[in-house]
Backbone as a chain_set.jsonl record, in Angstrom:
{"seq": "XXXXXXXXXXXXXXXXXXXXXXXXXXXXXXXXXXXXXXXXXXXXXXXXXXXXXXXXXXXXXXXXXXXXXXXXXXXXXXXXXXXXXXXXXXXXXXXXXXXXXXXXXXXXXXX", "coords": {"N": [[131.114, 183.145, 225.426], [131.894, 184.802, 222.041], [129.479, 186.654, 220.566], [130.475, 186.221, 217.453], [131.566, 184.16, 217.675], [129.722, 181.943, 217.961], [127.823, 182.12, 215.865], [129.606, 181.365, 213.594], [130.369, 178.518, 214.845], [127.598, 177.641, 214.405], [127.502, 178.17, 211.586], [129.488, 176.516, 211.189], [128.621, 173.794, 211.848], [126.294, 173.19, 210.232], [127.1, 173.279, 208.015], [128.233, 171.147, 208.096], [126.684, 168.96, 208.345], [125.107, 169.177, 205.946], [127.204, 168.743, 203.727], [126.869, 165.872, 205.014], [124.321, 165.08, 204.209], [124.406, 165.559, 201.324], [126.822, 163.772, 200.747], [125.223, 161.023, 201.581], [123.574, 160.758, 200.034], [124.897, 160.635, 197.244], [125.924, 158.473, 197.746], [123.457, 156.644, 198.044], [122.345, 157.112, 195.123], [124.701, 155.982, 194.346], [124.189, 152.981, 194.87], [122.232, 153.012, 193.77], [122.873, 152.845, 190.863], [124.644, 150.765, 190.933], [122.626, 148.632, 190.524], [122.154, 148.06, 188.421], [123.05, 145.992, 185.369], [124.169, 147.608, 183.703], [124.966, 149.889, 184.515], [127.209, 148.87, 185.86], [128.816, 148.197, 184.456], [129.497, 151.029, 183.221], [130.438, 152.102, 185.558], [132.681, 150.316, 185.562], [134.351, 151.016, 183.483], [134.929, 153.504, 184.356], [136.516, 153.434, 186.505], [138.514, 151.904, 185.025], [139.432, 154.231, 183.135], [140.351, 155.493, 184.928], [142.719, 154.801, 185.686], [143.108, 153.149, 188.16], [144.238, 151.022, 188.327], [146.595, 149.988, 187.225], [150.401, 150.56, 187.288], [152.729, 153.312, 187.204], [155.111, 154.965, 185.675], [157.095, 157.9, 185.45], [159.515, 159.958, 184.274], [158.705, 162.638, 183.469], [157.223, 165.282, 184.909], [154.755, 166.541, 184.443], [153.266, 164.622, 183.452], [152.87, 162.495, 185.535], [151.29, 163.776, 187.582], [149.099, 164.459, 185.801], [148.659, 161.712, 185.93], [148.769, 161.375, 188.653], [146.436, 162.547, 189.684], [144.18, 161.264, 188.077], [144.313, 158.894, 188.991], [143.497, 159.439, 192.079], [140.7, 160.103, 191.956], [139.471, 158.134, 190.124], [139.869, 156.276, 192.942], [138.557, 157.72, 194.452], [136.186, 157.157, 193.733], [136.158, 154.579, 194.312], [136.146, 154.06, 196.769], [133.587, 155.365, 197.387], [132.358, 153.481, 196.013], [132.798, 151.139, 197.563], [132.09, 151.568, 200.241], [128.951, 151.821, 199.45], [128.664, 149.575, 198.062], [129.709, 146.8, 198.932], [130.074, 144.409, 197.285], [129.768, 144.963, 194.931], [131.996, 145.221, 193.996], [133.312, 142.816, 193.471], [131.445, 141.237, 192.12], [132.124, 143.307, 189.645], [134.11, 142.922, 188.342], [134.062, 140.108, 187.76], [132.013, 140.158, 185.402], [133.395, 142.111, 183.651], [135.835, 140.128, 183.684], [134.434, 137.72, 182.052], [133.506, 139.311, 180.198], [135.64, 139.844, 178.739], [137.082, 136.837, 178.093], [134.478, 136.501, 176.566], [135.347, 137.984, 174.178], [137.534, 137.47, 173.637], [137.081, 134.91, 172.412], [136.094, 135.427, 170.3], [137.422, 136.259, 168.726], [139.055, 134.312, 167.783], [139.963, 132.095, 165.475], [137.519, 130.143, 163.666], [138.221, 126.675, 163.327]], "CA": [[131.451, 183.06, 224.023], [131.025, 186.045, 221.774], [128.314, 186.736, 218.808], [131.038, 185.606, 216.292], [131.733, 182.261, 217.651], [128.259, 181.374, 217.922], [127.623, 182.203, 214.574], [130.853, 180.351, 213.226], [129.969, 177.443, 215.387], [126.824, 176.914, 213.705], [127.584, 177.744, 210.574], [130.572, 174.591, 210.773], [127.479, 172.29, 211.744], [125.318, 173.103, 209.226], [128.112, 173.031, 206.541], [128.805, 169.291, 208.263], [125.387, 168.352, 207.551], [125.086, 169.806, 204.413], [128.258, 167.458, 203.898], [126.827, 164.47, 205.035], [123.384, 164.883, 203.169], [125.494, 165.136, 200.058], [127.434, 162.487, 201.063], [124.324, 160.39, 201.822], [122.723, 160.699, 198.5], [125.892, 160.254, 196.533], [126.061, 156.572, 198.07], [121.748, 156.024, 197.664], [122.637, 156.977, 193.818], [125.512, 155.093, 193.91], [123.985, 151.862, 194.981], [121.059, 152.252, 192.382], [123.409, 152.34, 189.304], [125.055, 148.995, 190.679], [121.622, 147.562, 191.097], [122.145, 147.008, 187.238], [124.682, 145.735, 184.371], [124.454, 149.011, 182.18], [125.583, 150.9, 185.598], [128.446, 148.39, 186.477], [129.801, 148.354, 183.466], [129.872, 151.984, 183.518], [131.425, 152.773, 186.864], [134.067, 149.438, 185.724], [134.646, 151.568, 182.846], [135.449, 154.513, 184.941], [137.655, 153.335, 187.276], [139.912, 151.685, 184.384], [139.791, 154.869, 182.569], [140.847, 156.364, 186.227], [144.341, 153.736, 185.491], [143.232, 152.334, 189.293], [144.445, 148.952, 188.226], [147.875, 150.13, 187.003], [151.39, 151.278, 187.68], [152.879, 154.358, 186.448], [156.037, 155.54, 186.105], [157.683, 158.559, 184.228], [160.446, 161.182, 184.72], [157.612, 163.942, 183.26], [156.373, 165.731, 185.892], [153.34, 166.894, 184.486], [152.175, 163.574, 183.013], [152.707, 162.411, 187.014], [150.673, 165.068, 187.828], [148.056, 164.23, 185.505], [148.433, 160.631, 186.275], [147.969, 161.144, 189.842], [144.882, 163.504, 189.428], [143.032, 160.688, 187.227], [143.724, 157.749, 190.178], [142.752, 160.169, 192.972], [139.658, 160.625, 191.265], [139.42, 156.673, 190.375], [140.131, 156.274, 194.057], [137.766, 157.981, 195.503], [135.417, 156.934, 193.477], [136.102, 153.244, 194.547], [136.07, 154.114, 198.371], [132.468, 155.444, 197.91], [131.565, 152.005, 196.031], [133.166, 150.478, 198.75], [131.015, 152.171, 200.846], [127.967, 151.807, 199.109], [127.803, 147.959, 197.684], [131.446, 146.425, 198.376], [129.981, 143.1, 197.067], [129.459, 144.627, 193.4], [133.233, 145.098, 193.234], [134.058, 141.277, 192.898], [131.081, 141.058, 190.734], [131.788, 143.78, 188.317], [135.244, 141.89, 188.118], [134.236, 139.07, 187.104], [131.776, 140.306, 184.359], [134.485, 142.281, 182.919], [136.596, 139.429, 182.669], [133.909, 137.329, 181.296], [133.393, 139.709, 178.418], [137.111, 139.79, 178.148], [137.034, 136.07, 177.962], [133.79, 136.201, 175.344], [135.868, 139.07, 173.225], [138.57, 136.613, 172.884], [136.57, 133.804, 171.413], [135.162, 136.087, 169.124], [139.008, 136.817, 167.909], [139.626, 132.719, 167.483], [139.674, 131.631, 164.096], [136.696, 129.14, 163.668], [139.127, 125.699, 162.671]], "C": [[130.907, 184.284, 223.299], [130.348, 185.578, 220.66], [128.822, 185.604, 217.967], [131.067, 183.963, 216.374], [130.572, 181.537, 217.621], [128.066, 180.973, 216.74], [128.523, 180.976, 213.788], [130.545, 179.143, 213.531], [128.54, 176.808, 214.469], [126.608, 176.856, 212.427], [128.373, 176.511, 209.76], [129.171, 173.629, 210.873], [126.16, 172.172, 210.589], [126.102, 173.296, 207.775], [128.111, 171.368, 207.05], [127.584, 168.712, 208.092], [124.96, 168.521, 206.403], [125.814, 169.187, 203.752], [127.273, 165.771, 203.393], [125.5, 164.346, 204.211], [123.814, 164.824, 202.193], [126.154, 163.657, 199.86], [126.581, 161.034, 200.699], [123.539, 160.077, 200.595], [123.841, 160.488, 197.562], [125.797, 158.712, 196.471], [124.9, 156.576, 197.505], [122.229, 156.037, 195.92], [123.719, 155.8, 193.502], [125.119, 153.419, 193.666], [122.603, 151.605, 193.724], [121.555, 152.1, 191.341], [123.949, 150.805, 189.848], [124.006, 148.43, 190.47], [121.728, 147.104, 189.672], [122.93, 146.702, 186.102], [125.125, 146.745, 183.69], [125.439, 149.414, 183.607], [127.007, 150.342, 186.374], [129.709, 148.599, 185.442], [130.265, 149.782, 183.486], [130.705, 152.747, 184.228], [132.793, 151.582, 186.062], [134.994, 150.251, 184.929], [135.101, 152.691, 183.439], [136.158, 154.671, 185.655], [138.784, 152.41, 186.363], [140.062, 152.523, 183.658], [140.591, 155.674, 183.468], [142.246, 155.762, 186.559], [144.262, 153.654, 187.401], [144.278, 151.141, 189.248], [145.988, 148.74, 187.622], [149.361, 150.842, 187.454], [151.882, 151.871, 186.866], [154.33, 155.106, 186.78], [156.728, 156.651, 185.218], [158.533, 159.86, 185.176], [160.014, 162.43, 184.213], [157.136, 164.385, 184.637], [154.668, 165.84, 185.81], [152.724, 165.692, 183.956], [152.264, 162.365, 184.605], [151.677, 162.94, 187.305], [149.247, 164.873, 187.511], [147.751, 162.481, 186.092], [147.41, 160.206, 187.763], [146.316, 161.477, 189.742], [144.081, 161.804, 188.693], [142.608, 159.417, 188.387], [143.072, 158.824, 191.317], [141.038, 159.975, 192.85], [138.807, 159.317, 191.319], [138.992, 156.499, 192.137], [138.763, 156.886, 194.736], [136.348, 157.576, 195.123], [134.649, 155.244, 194.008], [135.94, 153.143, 195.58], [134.286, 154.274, 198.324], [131.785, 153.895, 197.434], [131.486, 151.029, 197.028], [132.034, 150.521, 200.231], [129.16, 151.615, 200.615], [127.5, 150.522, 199.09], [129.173, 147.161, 197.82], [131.163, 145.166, 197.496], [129.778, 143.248, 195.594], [130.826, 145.138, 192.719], [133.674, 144.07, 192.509], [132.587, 141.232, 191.69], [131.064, 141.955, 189.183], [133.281, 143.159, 187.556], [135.114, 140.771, 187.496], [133.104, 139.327, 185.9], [132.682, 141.336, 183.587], [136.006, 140.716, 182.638], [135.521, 138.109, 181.75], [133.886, 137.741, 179.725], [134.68, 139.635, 177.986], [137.174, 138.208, 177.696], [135.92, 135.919, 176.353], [134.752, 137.311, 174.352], [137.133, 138.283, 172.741], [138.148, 135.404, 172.043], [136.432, 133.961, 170.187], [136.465, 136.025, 168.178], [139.31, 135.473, 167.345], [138.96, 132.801, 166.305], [139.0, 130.545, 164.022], [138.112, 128.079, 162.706], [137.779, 124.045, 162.247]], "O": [[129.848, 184.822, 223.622], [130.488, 184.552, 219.994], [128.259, 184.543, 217.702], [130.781, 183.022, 215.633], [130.599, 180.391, 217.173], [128.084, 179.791, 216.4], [128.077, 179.869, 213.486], [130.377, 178.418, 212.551], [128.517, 175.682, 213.973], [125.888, 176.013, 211.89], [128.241, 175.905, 208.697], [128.82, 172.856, 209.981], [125.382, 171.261, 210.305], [125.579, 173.429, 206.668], [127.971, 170.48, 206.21], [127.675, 167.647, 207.483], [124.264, 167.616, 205.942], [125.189, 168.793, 202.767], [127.082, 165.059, 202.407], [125.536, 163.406, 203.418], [123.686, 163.665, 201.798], [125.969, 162.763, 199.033], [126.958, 160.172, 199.906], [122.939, 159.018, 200.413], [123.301, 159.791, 196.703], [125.647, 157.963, 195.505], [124.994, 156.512, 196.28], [122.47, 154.931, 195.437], [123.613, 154.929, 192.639], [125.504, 152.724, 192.726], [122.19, 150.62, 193.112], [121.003, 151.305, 190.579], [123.67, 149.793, 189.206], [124.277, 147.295, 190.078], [121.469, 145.92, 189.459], [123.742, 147.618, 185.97], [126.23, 146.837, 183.154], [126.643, 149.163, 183.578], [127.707, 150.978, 187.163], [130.886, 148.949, 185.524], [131.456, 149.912, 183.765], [131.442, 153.672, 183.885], [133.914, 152.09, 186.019], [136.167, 150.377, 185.281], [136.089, 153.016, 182.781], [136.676, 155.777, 185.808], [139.871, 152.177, 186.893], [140.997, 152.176, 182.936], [141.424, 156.464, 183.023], [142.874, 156.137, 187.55], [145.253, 154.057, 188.01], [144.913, 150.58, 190.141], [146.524, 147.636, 187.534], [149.196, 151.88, 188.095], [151.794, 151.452, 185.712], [154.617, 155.674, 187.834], [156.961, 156.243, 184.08], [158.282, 160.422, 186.242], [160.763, 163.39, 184.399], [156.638, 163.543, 185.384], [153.754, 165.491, 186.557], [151.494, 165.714, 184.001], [151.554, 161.362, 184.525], [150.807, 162.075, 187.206], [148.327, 164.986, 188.322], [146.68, 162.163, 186.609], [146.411, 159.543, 188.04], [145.332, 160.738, 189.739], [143.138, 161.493, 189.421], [141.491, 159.004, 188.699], [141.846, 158.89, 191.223], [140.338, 159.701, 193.825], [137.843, 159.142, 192.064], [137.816, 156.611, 192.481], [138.099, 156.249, 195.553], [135.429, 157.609, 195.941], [133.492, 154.834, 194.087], [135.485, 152.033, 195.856], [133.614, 153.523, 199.03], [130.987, 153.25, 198.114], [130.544, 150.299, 197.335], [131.466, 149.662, 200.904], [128.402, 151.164, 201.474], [126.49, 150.112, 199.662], [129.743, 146.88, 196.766], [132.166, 144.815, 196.876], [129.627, 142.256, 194.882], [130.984, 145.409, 191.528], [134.212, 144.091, 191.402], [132.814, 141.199, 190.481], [130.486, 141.695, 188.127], [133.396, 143.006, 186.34], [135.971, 140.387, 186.7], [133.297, 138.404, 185.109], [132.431, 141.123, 182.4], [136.78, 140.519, 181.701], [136.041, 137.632, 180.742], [134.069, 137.146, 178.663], [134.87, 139.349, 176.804], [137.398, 138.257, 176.487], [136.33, 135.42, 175.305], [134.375, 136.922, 173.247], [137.653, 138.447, 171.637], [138.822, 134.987, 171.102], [136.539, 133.185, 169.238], [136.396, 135.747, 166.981], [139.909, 135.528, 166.271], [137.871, 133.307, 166.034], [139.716, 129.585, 164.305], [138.777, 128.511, 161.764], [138.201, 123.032, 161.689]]}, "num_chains": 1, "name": "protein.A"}
C-alpha cells in the first residue's frame, strides 16, 4: 500500500470516530432534555413546527422544497429521539394532548 493510502485510511477512521463521538453526545444531551417537561415540550414543539405530523401538497416547487427541508430536519430529529428515549415519544403525546384537552376547557363557556 502506498504513503497516500495509509494516510487516507486513517484519516476515514478518525473522521468515523469523530462521527460517532458527536453522534454519542448528541443522544447523552438528547436524553437529558427528555428527562424533563420544559425539554419535552420543547423538542414536541419542534417537531410540529418541523410539519412531521402533516401532509403537504402544492404545485409550488419551492414551497415543496421548503416543505421538505423543514420535515427532513423534523425527521431526523425524531430518529435520534428514537434512538435516545423511544418511550418519551408516547409520553410527550399524550401531554400535548392533555394540554390540548386543558386549553379547550379553558375556551368552554362556564354555564
Amino acid at each position: 500500500m502506498s504513503d497516500y493510502n495509509l494516510e487516507a485510511e486513517k484519516k476515514n477512521k478518525a473522521d468515523q470516530e469523530k462521527d460517532k463521538r458527536e453522534h454519542d453526545q448528541r443522544i447523552s444531551d438528547l436524553r437529558k432534555i427528555l428527562s424533563t417537561p420544559e425539554g419535552r415540550r420543547g423538542i414536541w414543539n419542534e417537531l410540529s413546527r418541523a410539519k412531521i405530523f402533516i401532509d403537504f401538497f402544492s404545485l409550488n416547487s419551492f414551497e415543496v422544497a421548503r416543505f421538505l427541508g423543514q420535515r427532513s430536519i423534523g425527521l431526523g430529529l425524531l430518529a435520534d429521539l428514537m434512538e435516545a428515549k423511544p418511550a418519551s415519544f408516547y409520553q410527550m403525546y399524550c401531554e400535548a394532548i392533555s394540554k390540548e384537552k386543558g386549553a379547550k376547557k379553558e375556551e368552554e363557556p362556564n354555564e
